[in-house]
SEDO-773147 format. One line per field, with one value per residue (C-alpha): residue number from 1; x, y, z. Coordinates in nm, 3 decimals. Layout:
nr c(NUM;...)
east c(X;...)
north c(Y;...)
up c(Z;...)
This chain:
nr c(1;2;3;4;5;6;7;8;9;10;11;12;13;14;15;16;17;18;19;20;21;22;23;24;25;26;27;28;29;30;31;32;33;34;35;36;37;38;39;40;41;42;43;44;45;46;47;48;49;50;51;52;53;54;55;56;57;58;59;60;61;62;63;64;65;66;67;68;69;70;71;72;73;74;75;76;77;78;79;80;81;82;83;84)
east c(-1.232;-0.994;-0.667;-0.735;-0.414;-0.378;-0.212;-0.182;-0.085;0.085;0.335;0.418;0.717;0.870;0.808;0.523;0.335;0.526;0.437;0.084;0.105;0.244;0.000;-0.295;-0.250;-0.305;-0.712;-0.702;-0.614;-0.833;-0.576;-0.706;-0.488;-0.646;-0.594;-0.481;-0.442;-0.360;-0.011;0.170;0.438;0.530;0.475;0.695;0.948;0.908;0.703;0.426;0.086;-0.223;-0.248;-0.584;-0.563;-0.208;0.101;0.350;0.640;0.980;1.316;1.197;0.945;1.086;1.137;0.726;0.616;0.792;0.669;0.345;0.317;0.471;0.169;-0.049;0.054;0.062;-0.318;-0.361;-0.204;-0.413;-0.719;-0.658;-0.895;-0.850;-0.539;-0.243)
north c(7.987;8.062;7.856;7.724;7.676;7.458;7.458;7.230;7.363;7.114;7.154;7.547;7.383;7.417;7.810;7.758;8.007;8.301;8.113;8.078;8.497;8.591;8.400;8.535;8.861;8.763;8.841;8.624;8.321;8.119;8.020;7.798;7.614;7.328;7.137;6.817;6.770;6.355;6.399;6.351;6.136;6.407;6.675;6.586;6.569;6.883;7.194;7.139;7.256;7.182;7.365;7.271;6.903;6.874;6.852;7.108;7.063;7.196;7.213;7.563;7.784;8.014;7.730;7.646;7.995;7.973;7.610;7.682;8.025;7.789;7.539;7.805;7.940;7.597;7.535;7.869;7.787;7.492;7.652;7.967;8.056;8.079;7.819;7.942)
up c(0.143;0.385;0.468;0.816;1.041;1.352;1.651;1.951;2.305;2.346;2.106;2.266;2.403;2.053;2.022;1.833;2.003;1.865;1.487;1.615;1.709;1.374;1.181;1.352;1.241;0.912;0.862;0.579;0.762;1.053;1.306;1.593;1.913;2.039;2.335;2.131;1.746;1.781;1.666;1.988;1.813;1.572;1.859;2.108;1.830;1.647;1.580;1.366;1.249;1.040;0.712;0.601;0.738;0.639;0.840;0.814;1.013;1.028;1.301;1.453;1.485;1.205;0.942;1.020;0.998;0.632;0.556;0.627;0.455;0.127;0.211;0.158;-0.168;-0.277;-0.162;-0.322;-0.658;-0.635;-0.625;-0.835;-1.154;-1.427;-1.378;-1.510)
């Protein structure tokens, strides 16, 4: 499966588009934006994502794009076989 990352427009504001950009040209990831995740608290405040389900968020765009690629290897690790 995988890793599914989420975006909401309404967090662009942030610079999260040009995270959103960068990620998508990963073919081993789905990226999606959506209108609304239901975060708008953590939002407004700061750019975030979903990293299957999960928040990820971080103080700009460029500390996401690294958070959420280290949320990935982490699902990753999670899920490897045979576990190390």
């Amino acid at each position: 499966m995988r890793p599914i990352v989420e975006f909401c427009t309404n967090n662009m504001h942030h610079g999260t588009d040009e995270t959103m950009r960068k990620l998508e040209e990963n073919p081993e990831l789905d990226v999606i934006e959506y209108g609304c995740l239901g975060n708008c608290g953590q939002c407004y405040v700061e750019p975030y994502a979903l990293v299957n389900g999960e928040i990820v968020a971080a103080s700009s765009p460029d500390e996401l794009y690294e958070a959420i690629l280290a949320k990935i290897e982490e699902w990753e690790a999670q899920f490897a076989w045979p576990p190390e």
